[in-house]
N, C-alpha and C positions, 0 to 999 in steps of 0.2 A: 606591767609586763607588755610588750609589742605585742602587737596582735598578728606578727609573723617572724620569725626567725630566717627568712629567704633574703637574701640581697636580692634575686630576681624579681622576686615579689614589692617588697621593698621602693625597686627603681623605679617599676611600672607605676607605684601609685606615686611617686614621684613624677613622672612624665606625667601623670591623670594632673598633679598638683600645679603642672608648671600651666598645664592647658590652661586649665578652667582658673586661674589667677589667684591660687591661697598663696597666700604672704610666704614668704622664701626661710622666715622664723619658723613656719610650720616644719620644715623640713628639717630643720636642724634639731628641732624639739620631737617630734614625732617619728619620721622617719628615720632619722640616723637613729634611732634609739636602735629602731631594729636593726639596722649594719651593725653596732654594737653587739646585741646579742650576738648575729650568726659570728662572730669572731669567734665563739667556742667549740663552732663546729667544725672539725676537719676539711670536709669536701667544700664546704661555704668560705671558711677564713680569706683565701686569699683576693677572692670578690670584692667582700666587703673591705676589707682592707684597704685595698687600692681607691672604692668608690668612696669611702672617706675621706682619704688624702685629696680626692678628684673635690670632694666639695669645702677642703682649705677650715677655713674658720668656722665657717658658718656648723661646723660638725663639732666644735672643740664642746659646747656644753653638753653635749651626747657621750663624749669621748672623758670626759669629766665624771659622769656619773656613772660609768663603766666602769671605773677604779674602785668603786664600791661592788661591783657585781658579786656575787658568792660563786663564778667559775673564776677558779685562778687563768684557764686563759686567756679570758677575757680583759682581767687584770693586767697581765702579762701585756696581749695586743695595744689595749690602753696607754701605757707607758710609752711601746713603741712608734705609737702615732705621737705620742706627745713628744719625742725627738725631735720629728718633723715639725707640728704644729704647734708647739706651746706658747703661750702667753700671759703677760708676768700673772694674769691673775689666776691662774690654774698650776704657777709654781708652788705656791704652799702644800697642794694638792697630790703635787707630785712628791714634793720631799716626804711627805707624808708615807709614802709608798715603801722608803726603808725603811718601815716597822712591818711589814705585810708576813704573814707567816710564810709563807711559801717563797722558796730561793729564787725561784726564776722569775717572780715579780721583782725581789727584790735584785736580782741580775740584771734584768730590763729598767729598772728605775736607773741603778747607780748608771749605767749607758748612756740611759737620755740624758742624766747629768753633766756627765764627762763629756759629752760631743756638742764640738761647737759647729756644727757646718752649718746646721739649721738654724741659729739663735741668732738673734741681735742683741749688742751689750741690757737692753732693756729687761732680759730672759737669760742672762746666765746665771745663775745660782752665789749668791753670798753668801762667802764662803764663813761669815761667822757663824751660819746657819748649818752650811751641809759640810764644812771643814770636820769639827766636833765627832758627827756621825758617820763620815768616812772613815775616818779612823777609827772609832769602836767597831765596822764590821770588817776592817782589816786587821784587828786585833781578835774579835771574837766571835765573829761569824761563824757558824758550825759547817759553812759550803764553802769547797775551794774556790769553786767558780765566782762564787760571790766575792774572797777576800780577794780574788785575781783582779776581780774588775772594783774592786773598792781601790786597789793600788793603781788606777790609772786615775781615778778621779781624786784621791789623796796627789798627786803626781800634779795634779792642775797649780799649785800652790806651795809645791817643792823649792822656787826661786825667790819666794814672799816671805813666806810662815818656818819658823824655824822647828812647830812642831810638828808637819808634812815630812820634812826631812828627816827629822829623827824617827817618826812613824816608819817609814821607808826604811829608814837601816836596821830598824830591829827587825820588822817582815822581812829583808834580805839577808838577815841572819839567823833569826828562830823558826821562820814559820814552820809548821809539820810538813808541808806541801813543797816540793822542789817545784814545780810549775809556779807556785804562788813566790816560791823564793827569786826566781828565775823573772817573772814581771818585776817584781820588787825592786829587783837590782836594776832592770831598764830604767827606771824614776828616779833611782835611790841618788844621792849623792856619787859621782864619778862615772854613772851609768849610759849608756849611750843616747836615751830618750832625754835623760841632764841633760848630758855635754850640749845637745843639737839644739835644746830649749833655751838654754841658758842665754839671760838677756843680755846684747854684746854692748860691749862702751862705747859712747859718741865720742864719734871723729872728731879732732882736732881741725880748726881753720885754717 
């Protein structure tokens, strides 16, 4: 356990760390633990947060072992740095995350999965890995939110995989959820998120 829960506290021994020359691995290992923790605290979260992102990689093995924490928010935070910061070897880590009992870890996983702004081809998710599993929690996830955001990431592979598609048109025909039916149809075959994805044919010479 950290021996503070403060990002203020935290940073300062950080500044103490940069002074007096401990290795910059201490900081990834020691003190980000604690940013990690305060992510479950309300009035702290959005500190550390940010002073995670502020120290990039050198945070991801702290950010790592967050995903195990026993506070789902932290869980939760976890995931959302890993949007930003992931690297291929804390993907399995991640995938891992949609088995998490709690919706909104699993809501913030399937996200980081789905978004490519931050990834390099090296860190997007293959899809014979988290294809599979998009689909069973667009089919059987117990939280709308959850199968909402499974049908964007099911959606990534709508123009490849012919069982994305057909995922997509049953969810934009059965699901219980008009909202979840409503995404659905954006991805689904004829949908507008389709039509605009959809790979166009090389030009002629």
């Amino acid at each position: 356990m950290p021996t503070t829960d403060s990002p203020t506290e935290a940073l300062a021994d950080v500044r103490t760390d940069v002074r007096t020359g401990v290795p910059t691995d201490a900081l990834a290992d020691v003190r980000a633990d604690a940013l990690v923790h305060a992510l479950g605290s309300e009035p702290r979260r959005p500190e550390a947060f940010r002073e995670l992102l502020r120290h990039g990689h050198a945070a991801v093995p702290a950010i790592r072992r967050g995903l195990r924490h026993p506070h789902p928010r932290v869980r939760e935070q976890c995931c959302n740095l890993l949007d930003h910061l992931v690297v291929a070897e804390a993907m399995d880590d991640l995938i891992a995350m949609l088995d998490d009992p709690v919706a909104q870890v699993r809501y913030a996983t399937l996200h980081a999965l789905s978004c490519d702004r931050c990834k390099t081809d090296t860190c997007r998710p293959d899809s014979a890995v988290v294809l599979p599993r998009g689909i069973r929690l667009l089919h059987h996830d117990p939280d709308a939110h959850v199968r909402s955001m499974a049908a964007e990431l099911v959606g990534r592979w709508v123009h490849t995989h012919p069982e994305a598609a057909d995922a997509l048109t049953r969810t934009r025909d059965a699901d219980p959820s008009p909202a979840v039916r409503k995404k659905a149809s954006w991805y689904a075959p004829g949908g507008p998120i389709h039509r605009r994805t959809a790979p166009q044919p090389a030009r002629r010479r």
